[in-house]
C-alpha positions, 0 to 999 in steps of 0.5 A, a space after each residue: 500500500 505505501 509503494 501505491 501511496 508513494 507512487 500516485 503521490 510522485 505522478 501528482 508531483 510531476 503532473 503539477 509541477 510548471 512545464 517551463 521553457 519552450 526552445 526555439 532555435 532557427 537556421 534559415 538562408 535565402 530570400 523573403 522569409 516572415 517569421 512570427 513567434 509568440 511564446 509564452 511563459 517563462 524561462 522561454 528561449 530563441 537561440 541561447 548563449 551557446 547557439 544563436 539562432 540565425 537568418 541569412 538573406 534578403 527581405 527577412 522579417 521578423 517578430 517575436 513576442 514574449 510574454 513571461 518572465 526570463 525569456 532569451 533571444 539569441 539572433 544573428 541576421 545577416 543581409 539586406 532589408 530586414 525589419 523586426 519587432 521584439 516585444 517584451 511583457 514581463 521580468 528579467 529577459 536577455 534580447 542579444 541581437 547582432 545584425 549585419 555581421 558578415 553581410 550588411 543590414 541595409 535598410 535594417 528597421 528594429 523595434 524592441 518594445 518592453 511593455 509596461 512594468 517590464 523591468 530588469 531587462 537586458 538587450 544587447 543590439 550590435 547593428 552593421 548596415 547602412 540606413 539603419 533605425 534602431 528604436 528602443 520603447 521599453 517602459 519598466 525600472 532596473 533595465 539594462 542597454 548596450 547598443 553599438 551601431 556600426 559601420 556604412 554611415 552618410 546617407 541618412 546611416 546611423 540613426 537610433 530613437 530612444 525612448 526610456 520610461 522607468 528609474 535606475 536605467 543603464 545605457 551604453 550607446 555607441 554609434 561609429 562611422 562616417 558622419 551620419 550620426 543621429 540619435 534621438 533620446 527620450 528617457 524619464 525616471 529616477 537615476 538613469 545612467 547613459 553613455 553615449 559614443 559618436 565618431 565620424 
């Protein structure tokens, strides 16, 4: 009787116990691919530290929601046009995008979105490409921005709108090339912490 005991009792534990994490890792190359992701939940992952997830060509589109806390997105793009749409709702997640590293984002337009009371985030975005927009909306507290702008400046390159709602924020922006540079900065809340890098 004790071991049925035992027994019924370990498949309860395992029936309500939280199922976390849903692992997505992509590889794709050639032309005109339109990715949508939702995920939801917690401790969700596109691509981790060790393997990036990655898209190689012309005319990528991508949008990812998560929604949950500690999610990650690795993603590495590479190649012309390429539009995306990270939208965050929830605590303590890592985005690590790098775009354009060994083929050029052209006409890159990224939108990373923290929804309201998304705090302690951590986006890293390193971005290579000519007329390229970078647009941070993120509105939480204790969140976390390295982003690098790289590369193929003039001609309307290099330009970055920053929108901050939130206290105690830690920004590194560093945007280099020839000539170019624009940035647009909105940020409101207590005890933000931003550090900008221009070069021609």
């Amino acid at each position: 009787m004790k071991k049925i005991i035992n027994y019924i009792m370990f498949v309860m534990f395992m029936v309500t116990s939280p199922l976390f994490a849903n692992d997505i890792y992509v590889t794709q190359s050639g032309a005109s691919l339109t990715l949508d992701v939702l995920q939801d939940g917690e401790n969700n992952t596109i691509g981790n530290s060790t393997t990036a997830s990655a898209s190689t060509g012309a005319t990528t589109s991508l949008n990812i929601d998560q929604v949950g806390n500690s999610n990650v997105i690795k993603y590495q793009i590479n190649g012309a046009t390429y539009t995306g749409v990270i939208n965050l709702a929830g605590n303590s997640n890592d985005v690590d995008l790098d775009i354009g590293e060994t083929a050029a984002a052209t006409g890159a337009d990224v939108d990373i979105v923290g929804q309201s009371g998304s705090d302690s985030n951590v986006v890293a975005a390193t971005v290579d490409g000519t007329s390229v927009v970078l647009t941070i909306t993120v509105n939480g507290d204790t969140n976390n921005y390295l982003l690098d702008i790289d590369g193929n400046g003039d001609v309307n390159g290099h330009t970055l709108i920053h929108s901050h709602t939130g206290g105690i924020a830690d920004v590194d922006i560093t945007q280099s090339g020839v000539n170019d540079n624009m940035i647009t900065l909105t940020t409101s809340g207590d005890n933000a912490n931003i550090d900008i890098i221009q070069r021609d």
